[in-house]
VOGU-3710 file (C-alpha; in Angstrom, 3 decimals, decimal comma):
1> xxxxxxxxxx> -83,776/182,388/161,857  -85,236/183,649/165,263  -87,906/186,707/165,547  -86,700/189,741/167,762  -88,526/189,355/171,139  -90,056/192,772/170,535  -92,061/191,193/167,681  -92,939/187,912/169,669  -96,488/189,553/170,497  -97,326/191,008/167,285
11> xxxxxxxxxx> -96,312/187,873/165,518  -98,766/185,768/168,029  -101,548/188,232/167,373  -101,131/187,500/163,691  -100,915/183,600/163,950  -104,019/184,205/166,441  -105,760/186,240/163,603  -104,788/183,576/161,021  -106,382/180,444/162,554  -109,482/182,271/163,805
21> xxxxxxxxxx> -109,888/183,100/159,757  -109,457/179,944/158,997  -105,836/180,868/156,835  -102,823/178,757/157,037  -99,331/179,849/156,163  -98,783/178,250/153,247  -101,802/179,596/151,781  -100,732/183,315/152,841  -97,366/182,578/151,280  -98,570/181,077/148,172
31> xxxxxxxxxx> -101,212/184,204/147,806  -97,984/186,716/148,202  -95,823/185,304/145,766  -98,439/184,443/143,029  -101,109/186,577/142,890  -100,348/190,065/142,124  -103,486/191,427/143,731  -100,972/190,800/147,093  -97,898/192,143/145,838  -98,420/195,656/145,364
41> xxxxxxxxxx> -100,532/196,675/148,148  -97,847/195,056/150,044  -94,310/195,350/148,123  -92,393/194,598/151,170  -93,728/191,184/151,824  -92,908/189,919/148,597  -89,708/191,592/147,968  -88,701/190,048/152,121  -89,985/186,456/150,712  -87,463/186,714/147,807
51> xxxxxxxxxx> -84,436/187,877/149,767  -84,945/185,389/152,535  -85,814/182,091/150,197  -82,778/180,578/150,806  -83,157/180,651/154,875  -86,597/179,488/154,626  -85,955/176,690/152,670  -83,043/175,745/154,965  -85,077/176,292/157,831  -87,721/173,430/156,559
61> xxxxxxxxxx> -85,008/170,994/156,203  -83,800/171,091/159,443  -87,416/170,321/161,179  -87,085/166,913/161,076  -91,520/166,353/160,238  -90,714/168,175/157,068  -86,844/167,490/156,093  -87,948/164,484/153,384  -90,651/166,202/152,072  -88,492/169,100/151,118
71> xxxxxxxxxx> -85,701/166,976/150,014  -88,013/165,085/147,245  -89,315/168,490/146,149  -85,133/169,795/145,530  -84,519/166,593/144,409  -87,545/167,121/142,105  -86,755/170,424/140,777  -82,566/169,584/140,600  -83,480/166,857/138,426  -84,883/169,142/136,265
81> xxxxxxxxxx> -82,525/171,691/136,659  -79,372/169,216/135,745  -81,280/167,797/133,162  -82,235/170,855/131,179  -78,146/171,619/132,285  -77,123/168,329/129,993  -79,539/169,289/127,031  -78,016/172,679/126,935  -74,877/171,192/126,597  -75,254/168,672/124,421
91> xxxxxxxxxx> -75,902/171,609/121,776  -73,339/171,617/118,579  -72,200/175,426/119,683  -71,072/174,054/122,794  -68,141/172,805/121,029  -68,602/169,407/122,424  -69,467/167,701/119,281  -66,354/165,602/117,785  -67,089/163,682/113,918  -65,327/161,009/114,065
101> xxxxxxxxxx> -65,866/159,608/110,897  -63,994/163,012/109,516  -61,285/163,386/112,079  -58,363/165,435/111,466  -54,959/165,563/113,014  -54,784/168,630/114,118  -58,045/167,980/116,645  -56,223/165,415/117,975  -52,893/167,160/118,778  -55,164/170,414/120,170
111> xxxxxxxxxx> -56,994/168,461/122,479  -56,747/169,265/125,946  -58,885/168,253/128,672  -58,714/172,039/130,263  -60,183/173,210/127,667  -63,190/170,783/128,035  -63,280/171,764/131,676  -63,241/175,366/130,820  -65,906/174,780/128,162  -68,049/173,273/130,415
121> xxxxxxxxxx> -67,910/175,029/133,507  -68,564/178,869/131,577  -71,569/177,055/130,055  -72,733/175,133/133,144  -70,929/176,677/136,296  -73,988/174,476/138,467  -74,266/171,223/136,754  -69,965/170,989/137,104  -70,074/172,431/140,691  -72,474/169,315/141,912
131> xxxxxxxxxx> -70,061/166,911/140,045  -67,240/168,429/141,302  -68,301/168,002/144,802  -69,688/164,600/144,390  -66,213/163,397/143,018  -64,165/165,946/145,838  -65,996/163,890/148,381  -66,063/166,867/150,840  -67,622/170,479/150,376  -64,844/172,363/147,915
141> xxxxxxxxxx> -67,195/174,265/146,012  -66,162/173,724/142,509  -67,099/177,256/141,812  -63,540/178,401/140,677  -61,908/178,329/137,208  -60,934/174,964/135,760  -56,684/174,919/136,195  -56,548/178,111/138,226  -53,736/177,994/140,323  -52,178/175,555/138,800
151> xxxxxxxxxx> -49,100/175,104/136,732  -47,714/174,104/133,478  -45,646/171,259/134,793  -46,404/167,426/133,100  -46,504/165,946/136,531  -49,495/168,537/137,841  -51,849/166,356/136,520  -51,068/162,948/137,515  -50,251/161,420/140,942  -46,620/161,935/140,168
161> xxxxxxxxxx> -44,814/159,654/143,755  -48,148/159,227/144,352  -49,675/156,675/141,680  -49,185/153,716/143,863  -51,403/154,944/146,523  -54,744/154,633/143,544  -54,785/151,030/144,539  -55,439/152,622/148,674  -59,336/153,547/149,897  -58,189/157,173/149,784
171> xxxxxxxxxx> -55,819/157,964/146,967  -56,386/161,680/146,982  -55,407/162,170/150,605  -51,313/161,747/150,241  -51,399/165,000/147,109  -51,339/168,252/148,110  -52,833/171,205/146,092  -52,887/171,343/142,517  -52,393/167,921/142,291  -55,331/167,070/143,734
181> xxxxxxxxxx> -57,273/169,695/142,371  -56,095/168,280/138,583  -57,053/164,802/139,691  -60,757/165,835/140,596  -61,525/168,104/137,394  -60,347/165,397/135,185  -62,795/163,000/137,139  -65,473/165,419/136,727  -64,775/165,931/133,166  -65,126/162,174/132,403
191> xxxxxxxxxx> -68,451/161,469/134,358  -70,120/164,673/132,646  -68,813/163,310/128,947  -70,211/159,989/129,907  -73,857/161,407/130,663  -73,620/163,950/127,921  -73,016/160,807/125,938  -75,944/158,843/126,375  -77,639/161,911/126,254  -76,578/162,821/122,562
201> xxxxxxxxxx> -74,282/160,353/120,670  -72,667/162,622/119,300  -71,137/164,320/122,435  -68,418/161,869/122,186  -64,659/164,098/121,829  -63,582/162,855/124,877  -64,193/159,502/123,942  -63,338/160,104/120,587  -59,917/160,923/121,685  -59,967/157,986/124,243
211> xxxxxxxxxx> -60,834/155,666/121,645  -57,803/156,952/119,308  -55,170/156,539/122,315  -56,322/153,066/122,447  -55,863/152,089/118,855  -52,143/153,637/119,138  -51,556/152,002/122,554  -52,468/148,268/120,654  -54,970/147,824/123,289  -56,788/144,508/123,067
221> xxxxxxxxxx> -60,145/144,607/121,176  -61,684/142,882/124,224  -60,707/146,500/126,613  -61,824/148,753/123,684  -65,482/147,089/124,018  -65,963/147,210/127,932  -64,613/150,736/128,048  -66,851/151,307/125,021  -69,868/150,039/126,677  -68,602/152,019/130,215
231> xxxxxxxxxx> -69,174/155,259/127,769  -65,192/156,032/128,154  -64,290/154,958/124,765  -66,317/154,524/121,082  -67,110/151,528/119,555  -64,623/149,259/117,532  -66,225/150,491/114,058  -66,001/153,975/114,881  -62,350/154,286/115,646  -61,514/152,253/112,366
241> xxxxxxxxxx> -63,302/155,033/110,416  -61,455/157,430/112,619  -58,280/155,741/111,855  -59,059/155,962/107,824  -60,068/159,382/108,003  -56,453/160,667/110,001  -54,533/158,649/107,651  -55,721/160,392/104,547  -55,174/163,713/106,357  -51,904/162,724/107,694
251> xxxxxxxxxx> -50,864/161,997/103,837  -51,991/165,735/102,936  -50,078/167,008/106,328  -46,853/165,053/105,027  -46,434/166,029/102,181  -47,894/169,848/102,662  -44,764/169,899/105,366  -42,620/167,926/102,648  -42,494/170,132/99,583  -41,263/173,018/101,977
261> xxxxxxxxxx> -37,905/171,423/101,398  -37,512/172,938/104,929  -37,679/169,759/107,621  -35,391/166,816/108,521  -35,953/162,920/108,376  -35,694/160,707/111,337  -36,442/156,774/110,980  -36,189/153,969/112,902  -36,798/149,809/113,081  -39,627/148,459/115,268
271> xxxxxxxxxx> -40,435/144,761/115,146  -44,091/143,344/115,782  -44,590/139,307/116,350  -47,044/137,908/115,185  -48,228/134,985/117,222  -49,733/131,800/115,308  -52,001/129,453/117,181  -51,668/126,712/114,764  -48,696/126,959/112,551  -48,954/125,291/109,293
281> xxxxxxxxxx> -46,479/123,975/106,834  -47,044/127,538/104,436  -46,641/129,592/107,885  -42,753/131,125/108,432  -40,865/129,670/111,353  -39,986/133,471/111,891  -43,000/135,320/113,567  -41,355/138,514/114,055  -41,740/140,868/111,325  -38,962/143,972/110,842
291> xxxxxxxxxx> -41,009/147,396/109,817  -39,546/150,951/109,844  -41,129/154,023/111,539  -40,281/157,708/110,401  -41,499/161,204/111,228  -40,902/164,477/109,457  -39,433/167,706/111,468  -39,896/171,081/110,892  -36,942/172,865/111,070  -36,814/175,920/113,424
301> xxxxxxxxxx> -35,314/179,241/114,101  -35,657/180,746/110,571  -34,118/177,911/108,616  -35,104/178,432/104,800  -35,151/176,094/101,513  -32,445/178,036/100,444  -30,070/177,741/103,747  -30,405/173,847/102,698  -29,047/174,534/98,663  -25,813/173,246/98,872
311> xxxxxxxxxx> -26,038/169,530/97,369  -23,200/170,237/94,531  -20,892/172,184/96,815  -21,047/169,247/99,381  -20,273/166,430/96,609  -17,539/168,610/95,529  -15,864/168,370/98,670  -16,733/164,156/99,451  -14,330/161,716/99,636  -16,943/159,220/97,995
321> xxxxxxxxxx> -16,938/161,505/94,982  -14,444/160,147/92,636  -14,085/163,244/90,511  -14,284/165,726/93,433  -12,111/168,532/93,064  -11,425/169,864/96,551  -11,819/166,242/98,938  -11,535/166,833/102,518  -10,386/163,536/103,688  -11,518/162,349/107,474
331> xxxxxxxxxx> -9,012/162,314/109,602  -9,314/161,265/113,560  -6,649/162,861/115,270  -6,449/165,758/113,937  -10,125/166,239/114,884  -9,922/165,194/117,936  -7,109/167,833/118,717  -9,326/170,229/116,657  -12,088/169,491/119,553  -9,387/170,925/121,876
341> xxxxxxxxxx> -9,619/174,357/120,696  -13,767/174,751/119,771  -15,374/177,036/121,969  -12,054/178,312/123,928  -12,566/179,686/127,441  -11,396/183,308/128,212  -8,205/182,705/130,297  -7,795/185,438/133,035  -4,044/184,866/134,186  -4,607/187,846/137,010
351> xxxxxxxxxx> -6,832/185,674/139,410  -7,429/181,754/139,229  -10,921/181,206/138,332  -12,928/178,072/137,763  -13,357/176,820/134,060  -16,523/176,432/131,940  -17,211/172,743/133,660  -15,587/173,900/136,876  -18,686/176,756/137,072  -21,486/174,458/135,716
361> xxxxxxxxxx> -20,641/172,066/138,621  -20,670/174,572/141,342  -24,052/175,452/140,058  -25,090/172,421/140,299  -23,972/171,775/143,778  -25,929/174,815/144,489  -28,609/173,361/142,833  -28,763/170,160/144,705  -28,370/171,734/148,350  -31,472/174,628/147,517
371> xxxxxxxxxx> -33,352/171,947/146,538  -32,879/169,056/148,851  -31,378/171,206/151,507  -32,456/172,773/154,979  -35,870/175,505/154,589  -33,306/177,956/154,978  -31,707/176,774/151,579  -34,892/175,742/150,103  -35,616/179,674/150,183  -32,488/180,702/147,858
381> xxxxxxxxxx> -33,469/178,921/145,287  -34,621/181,928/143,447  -31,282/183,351/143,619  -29,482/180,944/141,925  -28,755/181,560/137,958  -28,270/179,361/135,362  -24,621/179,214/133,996  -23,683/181,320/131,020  -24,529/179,465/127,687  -21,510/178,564/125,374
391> xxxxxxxxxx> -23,572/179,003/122,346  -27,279/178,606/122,787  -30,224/177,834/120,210  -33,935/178,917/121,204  -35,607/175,813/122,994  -38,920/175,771/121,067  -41,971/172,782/120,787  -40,916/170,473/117,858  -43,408/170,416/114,904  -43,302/166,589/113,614
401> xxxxxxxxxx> -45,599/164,472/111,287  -45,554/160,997/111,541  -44,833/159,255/108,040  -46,807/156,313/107,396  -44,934/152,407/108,838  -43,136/151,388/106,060  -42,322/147,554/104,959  -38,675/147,913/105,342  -35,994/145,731/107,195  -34,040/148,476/108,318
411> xxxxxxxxxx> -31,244/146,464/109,808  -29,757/145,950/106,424  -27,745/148,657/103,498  -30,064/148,096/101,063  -33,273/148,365/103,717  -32,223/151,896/104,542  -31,611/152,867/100,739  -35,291/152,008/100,384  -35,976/153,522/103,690  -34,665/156,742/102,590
421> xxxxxxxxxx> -36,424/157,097/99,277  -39,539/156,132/100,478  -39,939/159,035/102,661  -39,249/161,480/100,368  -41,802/159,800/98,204  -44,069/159,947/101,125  -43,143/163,758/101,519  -43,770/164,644/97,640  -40,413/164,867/97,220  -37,961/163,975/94,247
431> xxxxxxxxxx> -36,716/164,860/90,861  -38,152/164,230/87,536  -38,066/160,752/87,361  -39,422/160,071/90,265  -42,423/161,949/89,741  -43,024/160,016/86,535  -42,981/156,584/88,424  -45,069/157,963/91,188  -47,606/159,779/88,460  -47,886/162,543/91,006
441> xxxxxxxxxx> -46,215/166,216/91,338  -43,532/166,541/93,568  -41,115/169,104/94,804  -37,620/168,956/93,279  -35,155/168,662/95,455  -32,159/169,500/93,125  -29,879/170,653/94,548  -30,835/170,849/98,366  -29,645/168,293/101,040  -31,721/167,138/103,648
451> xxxxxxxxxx> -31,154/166,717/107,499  -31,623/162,632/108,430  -31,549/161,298/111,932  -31,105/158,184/113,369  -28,900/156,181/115,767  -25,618/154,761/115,261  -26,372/151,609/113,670  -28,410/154,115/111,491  -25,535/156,456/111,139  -23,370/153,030/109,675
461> xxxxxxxxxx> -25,638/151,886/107,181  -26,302/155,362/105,596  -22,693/156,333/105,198  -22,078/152,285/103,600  -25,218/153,093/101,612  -23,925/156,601/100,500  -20,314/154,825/99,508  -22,073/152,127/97,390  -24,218/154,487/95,538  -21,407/157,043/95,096
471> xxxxxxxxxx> -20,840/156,310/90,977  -24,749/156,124/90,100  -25,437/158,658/87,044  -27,932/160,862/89,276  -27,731/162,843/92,731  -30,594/161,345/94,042  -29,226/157,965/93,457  -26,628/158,214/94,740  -28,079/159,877/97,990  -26,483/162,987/97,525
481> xxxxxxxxxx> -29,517/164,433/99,376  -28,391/162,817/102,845  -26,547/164,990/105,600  -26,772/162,442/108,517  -27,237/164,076/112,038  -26,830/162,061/114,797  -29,643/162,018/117,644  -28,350/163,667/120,409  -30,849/161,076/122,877  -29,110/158,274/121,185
491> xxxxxxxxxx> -25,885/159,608/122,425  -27,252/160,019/126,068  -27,812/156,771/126,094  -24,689/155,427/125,057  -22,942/157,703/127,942  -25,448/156,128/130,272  -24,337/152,425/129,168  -20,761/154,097/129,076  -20,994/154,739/133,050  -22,513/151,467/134,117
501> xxxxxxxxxx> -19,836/149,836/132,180  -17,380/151,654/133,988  -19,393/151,547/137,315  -21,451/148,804/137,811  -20,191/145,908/135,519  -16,484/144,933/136,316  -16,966/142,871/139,490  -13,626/144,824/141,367  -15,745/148,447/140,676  -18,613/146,775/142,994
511> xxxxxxxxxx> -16,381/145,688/145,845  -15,703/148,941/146,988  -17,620/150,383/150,484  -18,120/153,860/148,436  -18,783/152,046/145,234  -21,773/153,238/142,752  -23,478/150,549/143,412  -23,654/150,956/147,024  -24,923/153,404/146,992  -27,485/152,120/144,934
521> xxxxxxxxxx> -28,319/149,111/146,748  -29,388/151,592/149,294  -31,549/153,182/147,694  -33,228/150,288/145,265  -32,195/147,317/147,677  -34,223/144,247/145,735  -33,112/145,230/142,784  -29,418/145,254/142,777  -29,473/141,783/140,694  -31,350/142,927/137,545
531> xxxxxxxxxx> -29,955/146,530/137,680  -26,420/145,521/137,679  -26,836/142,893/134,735  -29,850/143,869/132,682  -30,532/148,047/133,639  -33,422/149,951/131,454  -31,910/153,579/130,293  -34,841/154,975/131,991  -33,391/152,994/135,683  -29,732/154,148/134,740
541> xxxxxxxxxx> -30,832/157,683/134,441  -32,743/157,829/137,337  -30,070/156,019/139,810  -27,591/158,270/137,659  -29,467/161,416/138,909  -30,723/159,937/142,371  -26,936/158,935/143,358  -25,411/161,652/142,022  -27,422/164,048/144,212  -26,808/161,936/147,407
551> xxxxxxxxxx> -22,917/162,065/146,566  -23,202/165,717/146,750  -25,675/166,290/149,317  -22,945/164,133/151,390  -19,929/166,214/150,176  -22,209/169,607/151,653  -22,755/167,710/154,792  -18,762/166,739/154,969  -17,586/170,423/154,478  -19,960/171,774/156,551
561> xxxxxxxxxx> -18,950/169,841/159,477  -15,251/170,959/158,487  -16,275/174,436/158,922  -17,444/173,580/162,284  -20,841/172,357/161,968  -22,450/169,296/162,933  -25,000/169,135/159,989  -26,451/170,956/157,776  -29,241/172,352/159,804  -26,864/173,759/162,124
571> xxxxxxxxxx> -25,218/175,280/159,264  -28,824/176,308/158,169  -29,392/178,037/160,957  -26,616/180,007/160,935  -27,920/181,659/158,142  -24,691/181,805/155,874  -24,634/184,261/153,448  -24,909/183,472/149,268  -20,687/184,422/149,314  -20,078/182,333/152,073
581> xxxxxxxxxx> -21,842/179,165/150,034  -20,673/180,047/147,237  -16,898/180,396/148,747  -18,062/175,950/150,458  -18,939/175,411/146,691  -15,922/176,774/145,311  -14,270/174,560/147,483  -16,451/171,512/146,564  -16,092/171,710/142,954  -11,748/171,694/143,804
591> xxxxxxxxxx> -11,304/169,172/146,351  -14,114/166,669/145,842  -14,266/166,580/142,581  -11,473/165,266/139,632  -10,717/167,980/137,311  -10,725/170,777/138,580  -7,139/171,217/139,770  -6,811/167,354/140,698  -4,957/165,246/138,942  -5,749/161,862/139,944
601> xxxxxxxxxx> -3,452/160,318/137,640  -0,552/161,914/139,478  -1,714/160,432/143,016  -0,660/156,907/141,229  2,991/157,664/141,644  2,509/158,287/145,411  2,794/155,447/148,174  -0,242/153,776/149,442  0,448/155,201/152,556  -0,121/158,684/151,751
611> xxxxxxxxxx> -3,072/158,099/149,523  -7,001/157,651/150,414  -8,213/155,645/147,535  -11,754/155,736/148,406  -11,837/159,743/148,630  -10,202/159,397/144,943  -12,925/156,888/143,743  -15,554/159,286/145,016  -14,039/162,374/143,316  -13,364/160,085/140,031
621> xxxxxxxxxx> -17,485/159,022/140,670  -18,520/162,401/141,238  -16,788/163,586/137,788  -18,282/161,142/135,705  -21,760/161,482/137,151  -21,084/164,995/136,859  -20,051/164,916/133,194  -23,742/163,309/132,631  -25,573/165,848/134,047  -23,898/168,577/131,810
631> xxxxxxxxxx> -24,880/166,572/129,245  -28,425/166,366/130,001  -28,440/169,908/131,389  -27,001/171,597/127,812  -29,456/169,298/125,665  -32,586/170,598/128,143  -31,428/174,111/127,986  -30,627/174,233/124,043  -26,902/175,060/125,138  -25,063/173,035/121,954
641> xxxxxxxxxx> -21,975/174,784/122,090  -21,653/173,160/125,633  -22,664/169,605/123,805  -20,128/170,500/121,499  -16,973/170,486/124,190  -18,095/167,758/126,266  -17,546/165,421/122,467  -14,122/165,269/123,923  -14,546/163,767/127,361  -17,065/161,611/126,146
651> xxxxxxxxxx> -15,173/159,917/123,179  -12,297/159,330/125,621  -14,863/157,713/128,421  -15,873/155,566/124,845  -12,891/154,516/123,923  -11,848/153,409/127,077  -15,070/151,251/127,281  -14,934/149,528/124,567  -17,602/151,810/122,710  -15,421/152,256/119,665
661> xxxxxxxxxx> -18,177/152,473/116,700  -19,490/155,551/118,678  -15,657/157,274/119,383  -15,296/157,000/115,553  -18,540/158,490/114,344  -19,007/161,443/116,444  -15,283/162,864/115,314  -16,479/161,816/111,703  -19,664/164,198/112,504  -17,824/166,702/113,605
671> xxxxxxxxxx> -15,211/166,711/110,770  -18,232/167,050/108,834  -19,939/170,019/110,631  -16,573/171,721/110,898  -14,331/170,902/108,073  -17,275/170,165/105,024  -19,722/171,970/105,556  -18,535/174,904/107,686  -17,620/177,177/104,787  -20,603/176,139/102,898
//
């Protein structure tokens, strides 16, 4: 803000003028801007004040004599400003309000702390841009849209790799991006909900919410009131009366879901211990009490009521039904060689080809080297397809209702006979009878079955519990309802105990140089104790994953140097072309890999001499780790009918473990799906 030199005279005239007349600046510039008698003999100096307000003001903070004056008066007239920001938004159509005391479900499942962002920042663009900087620490202006740029992903919003650097003076510096730019909003959505809560007690759906989480979480009482009193969380009181009011909802939301007729069961035991500080003589030596958990499931992709009416036909065909007409008795062999021929490949005899597994494994080489690769790899990633689905069901969100904890010791026959028929009582459902008991109308569910989940032990107890009850007078009874359906999680987890008992527990499978667990006590070297004796299904996925993507990173870096380069970022920078990785992968999937035209069975009859057992132990490694991923890849991508032909593999691989329970009752599901019910 300089004058042009050809003005410097004139403008010392003026200033001359001025203090011979006894007029100051201020007063000349208060007289312009307020008094109208000014303005329109002289539109120009007014409408030049207005324009340039912004450089004058700046201009009197940076002379030092007046820089603190002019900071009270912003600090002043922000005050005011922010204030009057708060009050605005503390209105009830600013959809900030939340009533606790008459909280439903379905605010609690649409909450989303965008949309709070996005609420506030269209109604107050100012009052979150100065929060927004404060928490930013630097000068990001705050001015954009709440979540633009960023995507979808679960991990955008939290430190992902990078919680462990919260506990460092500057956690934000090690993210990158949206990252960082989710961590900051969701900072400057909490401090705003805290002030518009002491502003107006009723501005409280963020710490509605808060307070909910807390309850489910069991957090102690003692948290609930500090974070309560830190304006984070409401009080004690209030989240009981939240709690009352979602658990009358939740009854309507059951059983409105319920009578439908149209969803699927799943149940399971949780145990809660009670600790006593002074145990008395009436007190139980046992603490630990047994409950059972269940949730209803909406069934997808156009199911109906009357896709499920086939009760009768079903109990026709049972072998518990002692006057069944048409019984299809179970047996294993036969459906394990009827496994052989579901879902049969198309066999081209004119040009060897790789099989179904044989293509989903070089795509997932491919995978591995695009994504861990060289740049130059790292760049093809959008090139590479997923392989062709064997038979594939829309992946769509799951709409579930939690039944109400139920009393039950679930471990037991009779525990899961009253499991059963107390969430259908919970769901409104039942026949006559029950509806007389219960005093209450129900849905009659006749002649429908309905889909029940559970895990294996489940699985047992139902099918004992359906044998027992087979000669009761009535089909509910007699749990004629019940179609058990296997989780397919559950199952995952038995293949990942399945591989660490073939991996990582017989002592002689750790001995090796290229064992499994080499390789993992490079990459989790203090843990190599607890993970070998006492792994979490969460650490034997992960090292699952982690080593199978070093195996075949290595087997990239081994071919390449067979095709004459020294690593891969010499082969990188050769810039091969997608046939001529495609023709390495090929090659991959056949040579380093058991199954796909190797036979290691067959190397046992050769000599020592003329055998490398450690390449066979990788290529045996890299097939079951392999096997896994398909597994985990099909139930991601919706692809059943490729769940459906790796049953075989994986009820050999259970067998041979020891896991016989589980070999038995997945061919006694699938002689169900395909031999019952298929007609029906």
């Amino acid at each position: 803000f300089s004058p042009r030199s050809a003005m410097s005279s004139h403008i010392r005239e003026i200033l001359a003028h001025m203090e011979r007349q006894r007029i100051s600046l201020a007063e000349l510039t208060a007289s312009v801007l307020l008094h109208r008698g000014f303005q329109h003999p002289f539109p120009f100096l007014l409408q030049d004040l207005v324009a340039r307000a912004a450089e004058i003001h700046g201009v009197l903070y940076q002379r030092a004599e007046c820089r603190d004056t002019t900071v009270l008066w912003a600090h002043d007239c922000m005050t005011a400003v922010y204030s009057s920001a708060l009050h605005d938004l503390s209105r009830n159509d600013c959809d900030l309000h939340f009533n606790i005391t008459y909280a439903e479900p379905q605010q609690i499942r649409e909450f989303r702390m965008e949309d709070m962002a996005m609420t506030i920042w269209k109604q107050q663009p100012m009052l979150w841009s100065l929060i927004y900087r404060l928490v930013a620490g630097d000068m990001s202006t705050g001015d954009e849209e709440p979540g633009s740029g960023r995507g979808d992903s679960d991990d955008e919003a939290d430190g992902g790799d990078n919680e462990r650097a919260a506990c460092d003076d500057y956690p934000w510096r090690s993210m990158q991006g949206n990252k960082l730019r989710a961590m900051r909003e969701i900072k400057t959505v909490t401090i705003l909900s805290q002030l518009l809560q002491l502003r107006y007690m009723k501005c409280n759906t963020l710490q509605s919410v808060m307070g909910i989480f807390l309850h489910s979480c069991n957090t102690p009482e003692k948290v609930i009131k500090v974070l309560a009193r830190m304006g984070i969380s409401v009080s004690l009181t209030s989240i009981h009366r939240a709690i009352h009011s979602l658990k009358s909802e939740c009854s309507t939301d059951i059983q409105r879901l319920g009578r439908t007729l149209s969803a699927s069961y799943a149940y399971d035991n949780f145990d809660v211990k009670f600790s006593t500080g002074i145990p008395t003589v009436d007190s139980s030596e046992d603490s630990m009490v047994h409950l059972t958990s269940g949730t209803l499931i909406r069934l997808e992709h156009g199911v109906t009521a009357d896709d499920l009416r086939c009760a009768d036909e079903l109990w026709n065909k049972s072998p518990n039904n002692p006057h069944a007409k048409n019984p299809i008795p179970f047996l294993p062999y036969q459906t394990l060689q009827f496994l052989r021929t579901l879902h049969p490949e198309d066999h081209d005899n004119s040009a060897p080809r790789l099989t179904r597994r044989g293509l989903f494994r070089l795509y997932l080489f491919k995978k591995t080297l695009f994504r861990y690769g060289p740049q130059y790899f790292k760049d093809l990633q959008q090139s590479l397809a997923n392989p062709d689905p064997v038979e594939q069901i829309p992946v769509c969100k799951a709409h579930q209702v939690p039944l109400h904890a139920m009393d039950i010791n679930q471990s037991k026959v009779s525990g899961n006979i009253d499991a059963l028929l107390e969430m259908l009582t919970q769901a409104g459902v039942g026949n006559a009878e029950t509806a007389a008991k219960a005093k209450t109308e129900m849905a009659d569910i006749g002649d429908m079955v309905q889909l029940v989940h559970g895990d294996l032990g489940t699985m047992e107890r139902v099918l004992s519990a359906m044998e027992r009850r087979a000669i009761d007078v009535t089909s509910t009874a007699r749990l004629q309802f019940v179609v058990f359906v296997f989780g397919l999680f559950h199952l995952k987890m038995a293949a990942a105990d399945a591989l660490w008992r073939l991996l990582v527990t017989p002592e002689q499978s750790r001995k090796d140089a290229t064992s499994f667990m080499s390789f993992v006590a490079k990459l989790r070297p203090t843990r190599t104790g607890k993970l070998t004796n006492n792994a979490t299904f969460r650490e034997q996925h992960e090292l699952i994953n982690h080593v199978g993507e070093v195996l075949r990173l290595d087997a990239w870096r081994v071919e390449a140097r067979r095709g004459g380069y020294l690593t891969l970022e010499k082969w990188g920078e050769s810039k091969p072309s997608l046939e001529a990785i495609d023709k390495f992968a090929k090659t991959l999937v056949s040579e380093y890999v058991e199954g796909e035209g190797t036979n290691l069975y067959q190397q046992k009859n050769r000599p020592d001499t003329q055998r490398d057992k450690q390449h066979e132990n990788i290529m045996r490694t890299h097939h079951y780790l392999l096997l896994y991923e398909e597994l985990s890849y099909a139930m991601n991508e919706g692809d059943i009918g490729r769940v459906e032909t790796l049953f075989r593999p994986w009820i050999q691989i259970f067998r041979s473990v020891g896991k016989h329970k589980y070999a038995t009752r997945m061919l006694l599901f699938m002689h169900q799906l395909y031999k019952s019910t298929r007609k029906v």
